[in-house]
N, C-alpha and C positions, 0 to 999 in steps of 0.2 A: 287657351293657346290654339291657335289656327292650325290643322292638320291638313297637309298635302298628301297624295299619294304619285310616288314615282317607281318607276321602274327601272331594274340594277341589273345589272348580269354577272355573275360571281360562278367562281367555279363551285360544283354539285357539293364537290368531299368538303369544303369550307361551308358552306349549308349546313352541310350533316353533322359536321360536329358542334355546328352552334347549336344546333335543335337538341343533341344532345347533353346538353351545357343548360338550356333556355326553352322553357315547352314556346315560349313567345318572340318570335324571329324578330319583329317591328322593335320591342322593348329592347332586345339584345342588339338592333343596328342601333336604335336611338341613343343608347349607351355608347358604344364605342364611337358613333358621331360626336355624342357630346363631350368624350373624352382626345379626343381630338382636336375638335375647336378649344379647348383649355390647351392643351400641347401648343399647336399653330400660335396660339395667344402668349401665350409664355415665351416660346422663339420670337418673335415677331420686339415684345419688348426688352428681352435680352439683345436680340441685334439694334435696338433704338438708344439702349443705354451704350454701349459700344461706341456709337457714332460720337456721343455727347459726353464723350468722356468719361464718364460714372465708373471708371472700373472698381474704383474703391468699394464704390457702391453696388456695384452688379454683383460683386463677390457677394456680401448678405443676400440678394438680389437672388442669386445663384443657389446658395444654402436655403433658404424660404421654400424656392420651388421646388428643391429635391425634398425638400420635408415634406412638403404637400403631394409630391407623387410615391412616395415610399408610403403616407396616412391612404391614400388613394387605392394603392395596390392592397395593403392588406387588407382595407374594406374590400376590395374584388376578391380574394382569397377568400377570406369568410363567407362572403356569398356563396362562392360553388362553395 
């Protein structure tokens, strides 16, 4: 995988506590980027089912995804 580097600007105290959470700042944004873009993703085709009528369907749709982010969080709890 291609690695970039960019520059952020975040406030100090939100720094501090990640580092104390993560000796690795890069691993700890990359994470919560990449749990974001799944969030965004998951929005994105809940409002596409929406449009297309699926509500039948968006309801499983709906339960699927809160399972995968309740399996998600307690994998992040175990972590720290």
């Amino acid at each position: 995988m291609k690695v970039i580097r960019k520059s952020v600007s975040i406030p100090e105290e939100l720094y501090r506590e990640v580092i104390k959470l993560e000796s690795s700042f890069s691993k700890a944004v990359k994470e919560a980027l990449g749990e974001y873009v799944k969030k965004r993703k998951k929005e994105k085709i809940m409002s596409l089912a929406g449009k297309l009528g699926l509500e039948e369907d968006g309801a499983k749709i709906v339960k699927k995804l809160r399972e995968e982010d309740i399996e998600a969080q307690k994998k992040r709890e175990i972590h720290y």
